[in-house]
PDB file of N, CA, C, O and CB in Angstrom:
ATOM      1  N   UNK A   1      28.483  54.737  61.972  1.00  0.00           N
ATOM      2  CA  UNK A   1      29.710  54.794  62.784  1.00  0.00           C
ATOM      3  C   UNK A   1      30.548  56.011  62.421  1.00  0.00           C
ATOM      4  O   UNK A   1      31.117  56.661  63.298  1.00  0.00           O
ATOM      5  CB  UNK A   1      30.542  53.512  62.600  1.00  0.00           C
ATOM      6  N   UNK A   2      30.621  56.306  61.186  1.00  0.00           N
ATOM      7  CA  UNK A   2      31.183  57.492  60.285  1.00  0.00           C
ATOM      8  C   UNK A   2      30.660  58.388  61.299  1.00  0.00           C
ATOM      9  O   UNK A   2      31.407  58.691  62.230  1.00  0.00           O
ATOM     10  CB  UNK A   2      30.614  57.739  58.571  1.00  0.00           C
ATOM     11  N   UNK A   3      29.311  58.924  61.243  1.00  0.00           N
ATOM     12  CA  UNK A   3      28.806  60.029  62.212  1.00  0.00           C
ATOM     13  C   UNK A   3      29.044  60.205  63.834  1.00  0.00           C
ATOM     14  O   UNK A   3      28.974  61.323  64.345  1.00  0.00           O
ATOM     15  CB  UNK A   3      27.447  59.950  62.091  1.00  0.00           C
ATOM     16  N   UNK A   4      29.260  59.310  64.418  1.00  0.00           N
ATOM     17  CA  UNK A   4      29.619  58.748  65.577  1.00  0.00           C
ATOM     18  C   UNK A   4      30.786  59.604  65.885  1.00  0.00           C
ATOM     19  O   UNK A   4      30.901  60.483  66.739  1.00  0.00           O
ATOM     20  CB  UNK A   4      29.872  57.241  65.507  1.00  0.00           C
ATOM     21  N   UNK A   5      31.633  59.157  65.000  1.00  0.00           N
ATOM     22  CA  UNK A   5      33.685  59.315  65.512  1.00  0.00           C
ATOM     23  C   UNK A   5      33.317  60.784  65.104  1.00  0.00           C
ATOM     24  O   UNK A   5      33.471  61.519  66.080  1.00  0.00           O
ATOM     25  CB  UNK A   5      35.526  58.232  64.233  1.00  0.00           C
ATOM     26  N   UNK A   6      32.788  61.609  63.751  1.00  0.00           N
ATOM     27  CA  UNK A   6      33.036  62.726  63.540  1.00  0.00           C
ATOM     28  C   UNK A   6      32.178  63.749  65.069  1.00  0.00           C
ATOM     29  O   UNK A   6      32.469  64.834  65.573  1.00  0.00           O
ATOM     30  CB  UNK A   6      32.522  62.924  61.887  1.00  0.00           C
ATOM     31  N   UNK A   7      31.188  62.839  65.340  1.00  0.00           N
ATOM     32  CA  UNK A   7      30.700  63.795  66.684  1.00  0.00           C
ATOM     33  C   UNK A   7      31.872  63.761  67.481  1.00  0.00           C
ATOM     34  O   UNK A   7      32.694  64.659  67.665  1.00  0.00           O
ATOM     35  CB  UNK A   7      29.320  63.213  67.660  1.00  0.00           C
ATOM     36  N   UNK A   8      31.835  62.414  68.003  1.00  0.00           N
ATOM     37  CA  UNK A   8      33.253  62.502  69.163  1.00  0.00           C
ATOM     38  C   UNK A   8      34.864  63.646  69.010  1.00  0.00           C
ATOM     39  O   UNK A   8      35.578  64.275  69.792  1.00  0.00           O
ATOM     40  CB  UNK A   8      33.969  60.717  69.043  1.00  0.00           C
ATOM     41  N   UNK A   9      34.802  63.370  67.401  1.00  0.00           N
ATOM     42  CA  UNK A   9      35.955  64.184  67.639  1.00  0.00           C
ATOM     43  C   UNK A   9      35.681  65.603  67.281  1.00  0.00           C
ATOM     44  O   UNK A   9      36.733  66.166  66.978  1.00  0.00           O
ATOM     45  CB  UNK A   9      37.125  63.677  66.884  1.00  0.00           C
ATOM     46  N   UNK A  10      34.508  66.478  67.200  1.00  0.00           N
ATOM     47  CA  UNK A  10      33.854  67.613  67.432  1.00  0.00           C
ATOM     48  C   UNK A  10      33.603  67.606  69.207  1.00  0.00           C
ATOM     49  O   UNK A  10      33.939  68.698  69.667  1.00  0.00           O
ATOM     50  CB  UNK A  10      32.444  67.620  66.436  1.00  0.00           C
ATOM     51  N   UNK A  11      33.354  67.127  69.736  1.00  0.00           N
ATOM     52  CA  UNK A  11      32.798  67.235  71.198  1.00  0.00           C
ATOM     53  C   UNK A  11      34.426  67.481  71.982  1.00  0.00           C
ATOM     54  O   UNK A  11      34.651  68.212  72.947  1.00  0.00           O
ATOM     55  CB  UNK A  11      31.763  65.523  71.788  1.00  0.00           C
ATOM     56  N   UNK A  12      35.710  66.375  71.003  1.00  0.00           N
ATOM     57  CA  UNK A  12      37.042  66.462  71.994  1.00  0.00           C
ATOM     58  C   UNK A  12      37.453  67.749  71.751  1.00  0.00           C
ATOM     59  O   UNK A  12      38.028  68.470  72.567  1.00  0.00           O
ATOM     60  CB  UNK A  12      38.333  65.390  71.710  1.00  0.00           C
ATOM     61  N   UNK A  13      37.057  68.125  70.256  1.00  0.00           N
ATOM     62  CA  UNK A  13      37.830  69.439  69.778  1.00  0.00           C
ATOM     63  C   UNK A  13      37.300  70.624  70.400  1.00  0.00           C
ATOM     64  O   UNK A  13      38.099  71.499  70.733  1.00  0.00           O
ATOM     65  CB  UNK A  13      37.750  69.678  68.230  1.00  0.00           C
ATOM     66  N   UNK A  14      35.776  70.818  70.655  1.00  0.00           N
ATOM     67  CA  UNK A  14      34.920  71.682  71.401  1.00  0.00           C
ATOM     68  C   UNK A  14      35.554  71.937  72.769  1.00  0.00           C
ATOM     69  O   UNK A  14      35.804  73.114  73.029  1.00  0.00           O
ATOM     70  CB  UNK A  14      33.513  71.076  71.533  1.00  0.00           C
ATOM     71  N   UNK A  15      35.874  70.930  73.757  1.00  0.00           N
ATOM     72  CA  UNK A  15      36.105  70.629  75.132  1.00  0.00           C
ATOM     73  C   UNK A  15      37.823  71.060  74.859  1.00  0.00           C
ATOM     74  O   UNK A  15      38.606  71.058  75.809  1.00  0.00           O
ATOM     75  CB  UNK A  15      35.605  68.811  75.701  1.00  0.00           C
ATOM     76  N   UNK A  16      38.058  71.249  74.116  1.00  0.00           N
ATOM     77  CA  UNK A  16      39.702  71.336  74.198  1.00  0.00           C
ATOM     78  C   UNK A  16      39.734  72.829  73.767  1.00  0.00           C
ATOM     79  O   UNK A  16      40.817  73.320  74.086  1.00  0.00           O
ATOM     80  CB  UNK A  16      40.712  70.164  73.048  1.00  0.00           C
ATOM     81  N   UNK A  17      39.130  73.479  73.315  1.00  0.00           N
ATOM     82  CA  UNK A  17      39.111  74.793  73.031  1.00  0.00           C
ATOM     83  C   UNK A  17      38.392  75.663  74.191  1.00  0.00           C
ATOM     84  O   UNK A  17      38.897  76.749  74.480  1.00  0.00           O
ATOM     85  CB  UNK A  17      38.456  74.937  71.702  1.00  0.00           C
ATOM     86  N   UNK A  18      37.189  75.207  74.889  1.00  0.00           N
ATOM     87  CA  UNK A  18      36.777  75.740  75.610  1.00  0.00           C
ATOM     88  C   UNK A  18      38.286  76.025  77.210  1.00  0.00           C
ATOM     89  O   UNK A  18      38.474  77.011  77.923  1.00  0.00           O
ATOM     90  CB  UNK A  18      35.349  74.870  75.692  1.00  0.00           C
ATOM     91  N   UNK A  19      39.059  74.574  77.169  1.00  0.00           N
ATOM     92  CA  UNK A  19      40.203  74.754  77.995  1.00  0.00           C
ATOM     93  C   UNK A  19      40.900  75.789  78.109  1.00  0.00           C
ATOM     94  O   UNK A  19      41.183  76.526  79.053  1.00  0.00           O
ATOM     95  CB  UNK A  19      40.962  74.037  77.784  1.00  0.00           C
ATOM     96  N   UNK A  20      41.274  75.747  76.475  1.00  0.00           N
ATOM     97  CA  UNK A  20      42.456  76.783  76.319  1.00  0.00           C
ATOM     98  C   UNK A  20      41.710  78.330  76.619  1.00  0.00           C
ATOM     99  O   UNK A  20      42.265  79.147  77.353  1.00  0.00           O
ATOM    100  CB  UNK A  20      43.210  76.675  74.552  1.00  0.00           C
ATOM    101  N   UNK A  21      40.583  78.570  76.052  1.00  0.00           N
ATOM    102  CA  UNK A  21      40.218  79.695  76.366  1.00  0.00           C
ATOM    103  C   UNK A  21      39.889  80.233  77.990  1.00  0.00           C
ATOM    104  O   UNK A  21      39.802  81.382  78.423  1.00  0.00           O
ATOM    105  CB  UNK A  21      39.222  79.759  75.564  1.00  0.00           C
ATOM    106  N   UNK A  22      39.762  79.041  78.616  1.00  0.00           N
ATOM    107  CA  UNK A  22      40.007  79.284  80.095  1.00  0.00           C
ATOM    108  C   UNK A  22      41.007  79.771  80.664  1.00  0.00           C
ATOM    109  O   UNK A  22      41.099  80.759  81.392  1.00  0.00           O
ATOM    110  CB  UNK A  22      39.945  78.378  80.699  1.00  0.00           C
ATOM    111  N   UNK A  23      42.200  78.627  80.108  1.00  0.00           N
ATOM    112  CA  UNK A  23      43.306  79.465  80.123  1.00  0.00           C
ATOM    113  C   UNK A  23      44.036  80.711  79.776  1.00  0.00           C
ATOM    114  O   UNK A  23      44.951  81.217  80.425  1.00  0.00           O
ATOM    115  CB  UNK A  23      43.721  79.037  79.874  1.00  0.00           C
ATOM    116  N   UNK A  24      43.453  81.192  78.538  1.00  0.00           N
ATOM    117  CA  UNK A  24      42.987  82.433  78.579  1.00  0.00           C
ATOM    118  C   UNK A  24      42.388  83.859  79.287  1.00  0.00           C
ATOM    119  O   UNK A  24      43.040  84.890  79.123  1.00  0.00           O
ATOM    120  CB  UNK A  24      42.567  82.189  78.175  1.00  0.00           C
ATOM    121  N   UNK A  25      41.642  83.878  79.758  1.00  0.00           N
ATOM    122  CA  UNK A  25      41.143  84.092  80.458  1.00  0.00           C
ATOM    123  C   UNK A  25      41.933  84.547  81.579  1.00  0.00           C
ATOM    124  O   UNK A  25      42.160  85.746  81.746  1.00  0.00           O
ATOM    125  CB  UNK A  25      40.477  83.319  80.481  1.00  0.00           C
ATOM    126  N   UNK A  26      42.558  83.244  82.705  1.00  0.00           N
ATOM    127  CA  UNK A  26      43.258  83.303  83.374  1.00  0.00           C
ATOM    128  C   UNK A  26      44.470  84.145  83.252  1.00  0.00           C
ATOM    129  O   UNK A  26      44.932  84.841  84.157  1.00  0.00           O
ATOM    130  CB  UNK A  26      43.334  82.359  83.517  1.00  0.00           C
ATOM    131  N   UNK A  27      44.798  84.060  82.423  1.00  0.00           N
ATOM    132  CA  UNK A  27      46.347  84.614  82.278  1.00  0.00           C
ATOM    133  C   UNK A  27      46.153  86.061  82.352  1.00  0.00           C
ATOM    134  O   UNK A  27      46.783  86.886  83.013  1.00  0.00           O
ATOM    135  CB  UNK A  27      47.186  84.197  80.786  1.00  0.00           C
ATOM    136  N   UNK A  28      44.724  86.291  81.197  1.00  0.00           N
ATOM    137  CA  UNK A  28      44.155  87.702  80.854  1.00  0.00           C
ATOM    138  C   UNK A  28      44.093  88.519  82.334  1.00  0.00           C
ATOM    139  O   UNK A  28      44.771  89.469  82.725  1.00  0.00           O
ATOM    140  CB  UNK A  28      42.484  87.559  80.078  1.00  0.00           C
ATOM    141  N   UNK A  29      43.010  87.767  83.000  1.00  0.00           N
ATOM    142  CA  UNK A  29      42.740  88.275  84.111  1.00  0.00           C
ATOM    143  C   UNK A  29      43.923  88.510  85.269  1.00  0.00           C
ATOM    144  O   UNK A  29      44.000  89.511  85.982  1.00  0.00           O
ATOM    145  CB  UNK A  29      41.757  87.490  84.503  1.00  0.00           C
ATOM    146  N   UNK A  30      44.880  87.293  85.297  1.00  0.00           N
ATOM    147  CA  UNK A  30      45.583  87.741  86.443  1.00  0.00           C
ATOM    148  C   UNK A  30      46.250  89.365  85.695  1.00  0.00           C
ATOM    149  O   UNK A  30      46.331  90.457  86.257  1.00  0.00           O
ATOM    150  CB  UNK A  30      46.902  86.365  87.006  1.00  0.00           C
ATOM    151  N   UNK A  31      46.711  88.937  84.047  1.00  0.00           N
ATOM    152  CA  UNK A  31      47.780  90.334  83.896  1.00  0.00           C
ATOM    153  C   UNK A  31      47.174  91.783  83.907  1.00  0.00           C
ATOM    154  O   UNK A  31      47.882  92.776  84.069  1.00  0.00           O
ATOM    155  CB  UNK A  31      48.578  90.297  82.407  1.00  0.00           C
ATOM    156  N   UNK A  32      45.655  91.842  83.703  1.00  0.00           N
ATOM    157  CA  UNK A  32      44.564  92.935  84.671  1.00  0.00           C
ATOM    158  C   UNK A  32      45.015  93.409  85.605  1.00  0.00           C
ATOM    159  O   UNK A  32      45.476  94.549  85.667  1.00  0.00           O
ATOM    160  CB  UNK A  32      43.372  92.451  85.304  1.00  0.00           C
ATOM    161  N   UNK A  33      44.965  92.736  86.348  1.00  0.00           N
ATOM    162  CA  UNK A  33      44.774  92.729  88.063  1.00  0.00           C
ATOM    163  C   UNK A  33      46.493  93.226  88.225  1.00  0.00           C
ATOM    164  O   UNK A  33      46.657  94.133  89.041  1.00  0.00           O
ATOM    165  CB  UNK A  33      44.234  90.720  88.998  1.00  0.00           C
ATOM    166  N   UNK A  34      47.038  93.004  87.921  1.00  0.00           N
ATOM    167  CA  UNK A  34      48.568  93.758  87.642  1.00  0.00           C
ATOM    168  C   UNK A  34      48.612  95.213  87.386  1.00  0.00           C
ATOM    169  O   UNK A  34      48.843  96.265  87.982  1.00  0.00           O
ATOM    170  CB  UNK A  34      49.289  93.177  86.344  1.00  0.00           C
ATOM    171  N   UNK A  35      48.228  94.702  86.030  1.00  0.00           N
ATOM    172  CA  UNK A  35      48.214  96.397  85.434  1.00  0.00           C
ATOM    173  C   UNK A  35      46.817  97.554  86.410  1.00  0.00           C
ATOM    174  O   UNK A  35      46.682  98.757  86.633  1.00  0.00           O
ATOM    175  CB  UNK A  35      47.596  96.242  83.197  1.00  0.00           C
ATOM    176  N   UNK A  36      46.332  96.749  86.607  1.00  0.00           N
ATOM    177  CA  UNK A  36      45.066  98.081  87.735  1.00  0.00           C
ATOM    178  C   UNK A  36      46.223  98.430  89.553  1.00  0.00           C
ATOM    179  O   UNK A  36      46.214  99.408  90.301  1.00  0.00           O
ATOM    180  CB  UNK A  36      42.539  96.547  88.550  1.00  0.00           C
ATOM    181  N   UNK A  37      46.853  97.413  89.603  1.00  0.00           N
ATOM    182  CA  UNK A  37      47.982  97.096  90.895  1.00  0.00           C
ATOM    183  C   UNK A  37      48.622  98.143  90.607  1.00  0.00           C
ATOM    184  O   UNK A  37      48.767  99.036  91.442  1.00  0.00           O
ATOM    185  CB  UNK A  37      49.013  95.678  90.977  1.00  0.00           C
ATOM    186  N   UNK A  38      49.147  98.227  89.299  1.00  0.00           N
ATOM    187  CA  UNK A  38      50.554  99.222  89.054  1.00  0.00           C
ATOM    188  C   UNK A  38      50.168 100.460  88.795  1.00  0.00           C
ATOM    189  O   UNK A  38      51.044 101.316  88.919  1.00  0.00           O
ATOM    190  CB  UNK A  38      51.534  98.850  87.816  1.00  0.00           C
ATOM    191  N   UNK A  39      48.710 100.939  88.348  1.00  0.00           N
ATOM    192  CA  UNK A  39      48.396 102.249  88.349  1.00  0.00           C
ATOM    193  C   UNK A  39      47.813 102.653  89.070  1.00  0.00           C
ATOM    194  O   UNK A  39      47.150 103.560  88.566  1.00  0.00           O
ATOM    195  CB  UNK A  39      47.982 102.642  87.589  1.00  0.00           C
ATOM    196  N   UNK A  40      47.549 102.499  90.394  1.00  0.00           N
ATOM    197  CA  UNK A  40      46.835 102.465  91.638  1.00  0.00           C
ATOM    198  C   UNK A  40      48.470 102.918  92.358  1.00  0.00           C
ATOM    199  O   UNK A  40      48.463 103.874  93.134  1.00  0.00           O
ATOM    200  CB  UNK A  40      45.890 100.715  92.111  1.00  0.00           C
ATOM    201  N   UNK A  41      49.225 102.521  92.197  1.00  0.00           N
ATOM    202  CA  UNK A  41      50.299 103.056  92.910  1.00  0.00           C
ATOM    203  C   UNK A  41      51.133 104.095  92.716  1.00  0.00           C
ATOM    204  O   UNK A  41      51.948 104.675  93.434  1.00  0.00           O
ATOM    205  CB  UNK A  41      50.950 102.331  93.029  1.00  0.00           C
ATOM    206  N   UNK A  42      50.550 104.291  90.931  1.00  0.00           N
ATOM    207  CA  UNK A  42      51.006 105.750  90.092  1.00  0.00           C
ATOM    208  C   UNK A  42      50.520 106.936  90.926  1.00  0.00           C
ATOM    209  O   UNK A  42      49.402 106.924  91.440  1.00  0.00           O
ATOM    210  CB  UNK A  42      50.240 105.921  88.438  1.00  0.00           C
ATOM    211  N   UNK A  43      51.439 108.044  91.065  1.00  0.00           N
ATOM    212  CA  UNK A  43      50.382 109.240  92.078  1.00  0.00           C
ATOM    213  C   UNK A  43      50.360 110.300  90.690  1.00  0.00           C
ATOM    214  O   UNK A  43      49.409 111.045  90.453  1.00  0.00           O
ATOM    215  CB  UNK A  43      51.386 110.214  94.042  1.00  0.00           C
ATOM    216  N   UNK A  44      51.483 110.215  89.915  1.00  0.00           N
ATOM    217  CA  UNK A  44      51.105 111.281  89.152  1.00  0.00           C
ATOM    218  C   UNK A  44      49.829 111.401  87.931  1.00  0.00           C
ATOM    219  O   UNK A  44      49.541 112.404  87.278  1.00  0.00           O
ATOM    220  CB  UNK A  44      52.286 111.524  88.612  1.00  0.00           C
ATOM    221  N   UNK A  45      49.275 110.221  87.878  1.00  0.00           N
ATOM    222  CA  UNK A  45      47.782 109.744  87.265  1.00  0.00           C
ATOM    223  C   UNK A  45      48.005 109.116  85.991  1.00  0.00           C
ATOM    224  O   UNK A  45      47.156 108.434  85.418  1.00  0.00           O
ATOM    225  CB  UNK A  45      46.684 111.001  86.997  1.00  0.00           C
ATOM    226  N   UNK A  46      49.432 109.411  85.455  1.00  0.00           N
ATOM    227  CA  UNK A  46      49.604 108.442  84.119  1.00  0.00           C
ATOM    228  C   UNK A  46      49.377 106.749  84.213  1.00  0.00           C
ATOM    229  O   UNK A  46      49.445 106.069  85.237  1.00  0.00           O
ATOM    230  CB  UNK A  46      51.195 108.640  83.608  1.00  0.00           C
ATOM    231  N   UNK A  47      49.159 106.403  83.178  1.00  0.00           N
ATOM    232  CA  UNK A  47      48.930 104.866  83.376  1.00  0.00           C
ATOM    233  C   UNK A  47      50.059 104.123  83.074  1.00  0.00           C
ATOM    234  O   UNK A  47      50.111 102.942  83.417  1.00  0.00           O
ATOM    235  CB  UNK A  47      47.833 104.304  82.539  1.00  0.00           C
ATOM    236  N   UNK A  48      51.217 104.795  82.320  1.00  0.00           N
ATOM    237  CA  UNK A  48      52.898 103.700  81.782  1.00  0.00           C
ATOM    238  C   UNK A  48      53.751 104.540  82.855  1.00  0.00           C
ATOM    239  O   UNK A  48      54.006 105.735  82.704  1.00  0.00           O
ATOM    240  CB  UNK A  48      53.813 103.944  79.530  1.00  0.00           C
ATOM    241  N   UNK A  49      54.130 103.829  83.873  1.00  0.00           N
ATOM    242  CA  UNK A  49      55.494 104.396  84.475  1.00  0.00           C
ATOM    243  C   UNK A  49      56.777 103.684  83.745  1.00  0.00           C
ATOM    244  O   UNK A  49      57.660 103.771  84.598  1.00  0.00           O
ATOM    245  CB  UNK A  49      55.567 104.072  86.201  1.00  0.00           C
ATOM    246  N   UNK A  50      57.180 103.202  82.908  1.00  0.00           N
ATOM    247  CA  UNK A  50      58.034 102.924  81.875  1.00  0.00           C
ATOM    248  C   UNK A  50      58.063 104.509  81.147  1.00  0.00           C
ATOM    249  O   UNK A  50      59.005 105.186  80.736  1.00  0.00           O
ATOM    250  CB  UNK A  50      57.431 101.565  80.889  1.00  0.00           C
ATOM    251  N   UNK A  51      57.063 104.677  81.177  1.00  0.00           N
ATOM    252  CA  UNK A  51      57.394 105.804  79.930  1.00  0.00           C
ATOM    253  C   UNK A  51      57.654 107.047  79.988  1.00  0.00           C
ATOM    254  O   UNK A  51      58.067 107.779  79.089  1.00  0.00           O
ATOM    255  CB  UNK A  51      56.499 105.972  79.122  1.00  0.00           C
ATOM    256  N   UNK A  52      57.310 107.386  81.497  1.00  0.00           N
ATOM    257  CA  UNK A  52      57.970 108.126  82.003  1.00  0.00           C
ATOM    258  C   UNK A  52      59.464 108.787  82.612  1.00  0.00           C
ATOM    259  O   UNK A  52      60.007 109.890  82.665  1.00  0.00           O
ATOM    260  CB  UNK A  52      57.470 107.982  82.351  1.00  0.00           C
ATOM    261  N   UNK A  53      59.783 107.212  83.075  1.00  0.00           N
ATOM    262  CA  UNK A  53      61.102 107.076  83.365  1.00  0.00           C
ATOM    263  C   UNK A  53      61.909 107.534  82.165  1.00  0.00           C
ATOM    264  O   UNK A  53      62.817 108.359  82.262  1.00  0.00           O
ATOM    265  CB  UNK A  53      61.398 105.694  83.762  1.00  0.00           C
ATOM    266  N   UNK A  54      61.396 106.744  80.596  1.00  0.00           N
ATOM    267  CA  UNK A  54      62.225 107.268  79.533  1.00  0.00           C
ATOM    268  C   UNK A  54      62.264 108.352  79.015  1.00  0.00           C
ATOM    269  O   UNK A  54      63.332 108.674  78.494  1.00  0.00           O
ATOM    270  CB  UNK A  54      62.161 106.753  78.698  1.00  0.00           C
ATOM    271  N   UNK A  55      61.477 109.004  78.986  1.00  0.00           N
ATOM    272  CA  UNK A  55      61.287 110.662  79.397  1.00  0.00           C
ATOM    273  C   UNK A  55      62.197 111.141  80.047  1.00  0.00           C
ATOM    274  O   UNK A  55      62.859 112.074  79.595  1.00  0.00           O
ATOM    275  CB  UNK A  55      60.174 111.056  80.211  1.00  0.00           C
ATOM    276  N   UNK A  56      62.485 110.481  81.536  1.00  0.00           N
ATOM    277  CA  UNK A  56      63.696 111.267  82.452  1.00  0.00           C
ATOM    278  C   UNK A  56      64.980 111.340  81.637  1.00  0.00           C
ATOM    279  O   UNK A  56      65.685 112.243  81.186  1.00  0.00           O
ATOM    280  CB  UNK A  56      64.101 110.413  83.950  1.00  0.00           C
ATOM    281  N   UNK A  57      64.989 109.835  81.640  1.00  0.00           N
ATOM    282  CA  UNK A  57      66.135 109.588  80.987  1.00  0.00           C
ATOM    283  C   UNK A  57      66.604 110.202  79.801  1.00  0.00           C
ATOM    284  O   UNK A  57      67.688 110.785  79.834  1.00  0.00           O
ATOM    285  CB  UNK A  57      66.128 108.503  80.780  1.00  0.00           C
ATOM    286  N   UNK A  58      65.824 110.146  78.574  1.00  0.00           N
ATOM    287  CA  UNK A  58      66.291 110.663  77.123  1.00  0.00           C
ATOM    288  C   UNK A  58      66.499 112.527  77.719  1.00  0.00           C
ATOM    289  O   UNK A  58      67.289 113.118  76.983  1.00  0.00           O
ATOM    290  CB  UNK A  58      64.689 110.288  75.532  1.00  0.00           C
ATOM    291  N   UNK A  59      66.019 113.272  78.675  1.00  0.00           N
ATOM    292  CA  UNK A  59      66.011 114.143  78.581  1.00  0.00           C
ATOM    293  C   UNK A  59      67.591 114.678  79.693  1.00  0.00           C
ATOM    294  O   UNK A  59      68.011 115.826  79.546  1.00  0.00           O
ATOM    295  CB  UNK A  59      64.557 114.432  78.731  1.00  0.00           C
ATOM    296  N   UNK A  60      68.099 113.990  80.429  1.00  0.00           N
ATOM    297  CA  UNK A  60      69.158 113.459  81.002  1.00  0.00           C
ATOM    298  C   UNK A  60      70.132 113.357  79.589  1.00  0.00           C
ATOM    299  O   UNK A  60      70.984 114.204  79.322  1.00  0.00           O
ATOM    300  CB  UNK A  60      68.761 112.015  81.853  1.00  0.00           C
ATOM    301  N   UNK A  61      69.911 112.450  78.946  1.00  0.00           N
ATOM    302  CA  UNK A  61      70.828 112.125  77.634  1.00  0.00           C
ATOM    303  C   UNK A  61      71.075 113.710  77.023  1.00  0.00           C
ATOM    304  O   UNK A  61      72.210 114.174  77.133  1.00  0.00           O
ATOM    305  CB  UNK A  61      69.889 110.945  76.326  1.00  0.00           C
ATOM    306  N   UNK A  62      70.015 114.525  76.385  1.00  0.00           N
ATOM    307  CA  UNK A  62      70.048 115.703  75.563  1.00  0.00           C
ATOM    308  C   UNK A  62      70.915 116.676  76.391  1.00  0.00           C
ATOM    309  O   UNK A  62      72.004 117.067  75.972  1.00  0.00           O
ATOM    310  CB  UNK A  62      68.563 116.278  75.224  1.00  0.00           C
ATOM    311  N   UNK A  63      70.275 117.147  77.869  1.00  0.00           N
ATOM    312  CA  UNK A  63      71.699 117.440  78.505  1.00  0.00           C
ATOM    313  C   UNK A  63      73.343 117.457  78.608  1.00  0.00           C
ATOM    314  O   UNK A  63      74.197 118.303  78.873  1.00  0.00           O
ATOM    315  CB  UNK A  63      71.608 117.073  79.077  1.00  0.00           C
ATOM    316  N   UNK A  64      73.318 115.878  78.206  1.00  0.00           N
ATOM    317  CA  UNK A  64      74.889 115.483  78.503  1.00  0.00           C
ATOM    318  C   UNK A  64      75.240 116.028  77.011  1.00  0.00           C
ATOM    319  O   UNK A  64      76.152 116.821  76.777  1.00  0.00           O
ATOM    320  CB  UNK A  64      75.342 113.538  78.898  1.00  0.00           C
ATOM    321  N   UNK A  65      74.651 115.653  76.360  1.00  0.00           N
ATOM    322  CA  UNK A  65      75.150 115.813  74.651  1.00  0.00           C
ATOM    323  C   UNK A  65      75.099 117.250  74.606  1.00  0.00           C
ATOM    324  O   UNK A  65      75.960 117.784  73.906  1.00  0.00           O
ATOM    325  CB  UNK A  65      74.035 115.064  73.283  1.00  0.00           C
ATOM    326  N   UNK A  66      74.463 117.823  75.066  1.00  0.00           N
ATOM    327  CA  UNK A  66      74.777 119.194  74.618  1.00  0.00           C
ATOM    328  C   UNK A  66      75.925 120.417  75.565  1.00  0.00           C
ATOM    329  O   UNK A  66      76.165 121.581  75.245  1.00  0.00           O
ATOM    330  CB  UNK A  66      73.259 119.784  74.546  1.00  0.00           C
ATOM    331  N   UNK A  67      76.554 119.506  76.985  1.00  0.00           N
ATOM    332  CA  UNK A  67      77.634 119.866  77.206  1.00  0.00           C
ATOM    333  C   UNK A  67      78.647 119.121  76.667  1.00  0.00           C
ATOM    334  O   UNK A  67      79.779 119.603  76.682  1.00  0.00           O
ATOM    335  CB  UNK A  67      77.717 120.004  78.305  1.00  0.00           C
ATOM    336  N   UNK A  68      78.431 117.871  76.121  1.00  0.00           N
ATOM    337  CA  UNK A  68      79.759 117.370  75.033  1.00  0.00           C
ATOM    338  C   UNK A  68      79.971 118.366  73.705  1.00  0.00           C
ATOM    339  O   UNK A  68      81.070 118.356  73.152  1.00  0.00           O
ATOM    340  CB  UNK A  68      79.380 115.654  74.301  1.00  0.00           C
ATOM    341  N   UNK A  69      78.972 119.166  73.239  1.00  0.00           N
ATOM    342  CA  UNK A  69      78.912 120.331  72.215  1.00  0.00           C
ATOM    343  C   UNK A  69      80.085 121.244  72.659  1.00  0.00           C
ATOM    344  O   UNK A  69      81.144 121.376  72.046  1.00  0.00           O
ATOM    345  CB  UNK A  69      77.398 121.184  72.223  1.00  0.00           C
ATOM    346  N   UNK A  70      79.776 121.784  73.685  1.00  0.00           N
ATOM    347  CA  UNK A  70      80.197 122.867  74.682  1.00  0.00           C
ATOM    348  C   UNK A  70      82.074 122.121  74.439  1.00  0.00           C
ATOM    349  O   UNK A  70      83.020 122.619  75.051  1.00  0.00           O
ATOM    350  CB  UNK A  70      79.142 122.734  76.747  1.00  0.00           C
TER     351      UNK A  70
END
C-alpha cells in the first residue's frame, strides 16, 4: 500500500507540473508573438523602441542642461 500512495502521489505531482509548464509555455508564447508584433512595426530595424525613445530623451535633457550652463 506504501508503494501504491507513493506512485499516486508521483503521477499527481508529474500531472501537476506538466500543467504548469503548459502554462508556461502559453504565457511564453503569447509574450513572443508580441515582441515579433512590435518589431515588425519598427521601420528603423532596431528591436527595443523603449530604448530609443530614451536616447531622444536623455539627449533632449543634455541640451537643456547645457543652456542652464549658459
Amino acid at each position: 500500500m506504501v508503494l501504491v500512495m507513493r506512485m499516486m502521489i508521483m503521477v499527481v505531482v508529474v500531472v501537476v507540473e506538466m500543467m504548469m509548464m503548459m502554462i508556461m509555455m502559453m504565457i511564453m508564447r503569447r509574450r513572443m508573438m508580441m515582441m515579433m508584433i512590435n518589431d515588425d512595426d519598427d521601420d528603423d530595424g532596431d528591436d527595443n523602441d523603449d530604448y530609443d525613445d530614451d536616447d531622444d530623451d536623455d539627449d533632449d535633457d543634455d541640451d537643456d542642461h547645457d543652456h542652464d550652463h549658459d
